[in-house]
N, C-alpha and C positions, 0 to 999 in steps of 0.2 A: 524450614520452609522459607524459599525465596522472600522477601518482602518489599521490594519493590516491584513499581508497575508503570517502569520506562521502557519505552522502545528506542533499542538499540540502532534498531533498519529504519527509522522515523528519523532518530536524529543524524544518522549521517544523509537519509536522502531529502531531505527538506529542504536543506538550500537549494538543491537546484530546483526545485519546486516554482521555486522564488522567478523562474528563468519560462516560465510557461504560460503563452498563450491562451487566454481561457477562452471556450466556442462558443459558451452561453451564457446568460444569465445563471443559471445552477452551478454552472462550474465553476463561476466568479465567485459565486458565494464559497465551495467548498472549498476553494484555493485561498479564500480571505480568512476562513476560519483554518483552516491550512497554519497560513505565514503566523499567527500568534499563538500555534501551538508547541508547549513547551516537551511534546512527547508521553507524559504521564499517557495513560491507557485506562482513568477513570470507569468505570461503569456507567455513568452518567454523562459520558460525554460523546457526541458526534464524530470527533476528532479521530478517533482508532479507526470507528468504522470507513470514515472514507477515507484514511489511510490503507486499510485492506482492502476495498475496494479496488482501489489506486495498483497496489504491487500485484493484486489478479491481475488487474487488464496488463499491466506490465510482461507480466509473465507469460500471458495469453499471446502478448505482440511478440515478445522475443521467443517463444518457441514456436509458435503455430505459424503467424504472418510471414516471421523473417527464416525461420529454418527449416519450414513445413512439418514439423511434427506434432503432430497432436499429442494431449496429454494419453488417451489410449495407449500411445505407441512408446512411452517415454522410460515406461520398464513396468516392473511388480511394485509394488505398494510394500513397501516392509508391515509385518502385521507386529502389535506392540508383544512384549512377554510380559 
């Protein structure tokens, strides 16, 4: 069994994190708990979740806003074995 609990997609996109305008007060905070996060993916920590947060909306922007496809349209879902 795996026994680490780093993200990988955290630590390469975090620096440019570092590069973002926050719009509000909330964002400020999660951007600030953001920049002195080491990656770990805790259970008890805030830090994953608005990292996932974070790569939805990413996701959301680059395939729906900028290429017009919705997730609906984006294929089948693999089912697991």
């Amino acid at each position: 069994m795996q026994a680490d609990h780093v993200s990988l997609a955290a630590k390469d996109l975090l620096p440019f994190l570092k590069g973002v305008t926050p719009s509000d007060e909330r964002a400020r905070q999660a951007l600030a708990l953001l920049a002195g996060w080491d990656g770990v993916t805790d259970k008890d920590r805030p830090e994953p979740l608005i990292f996932t947060a974070f790569l939805n909306a990413l996701h959301r922007i680059m395939l729906v806003e900028k290429i017009g496809l919705s997730m609906s349209e984006k294929g089948p879902t693999p089912r697991p074995r």
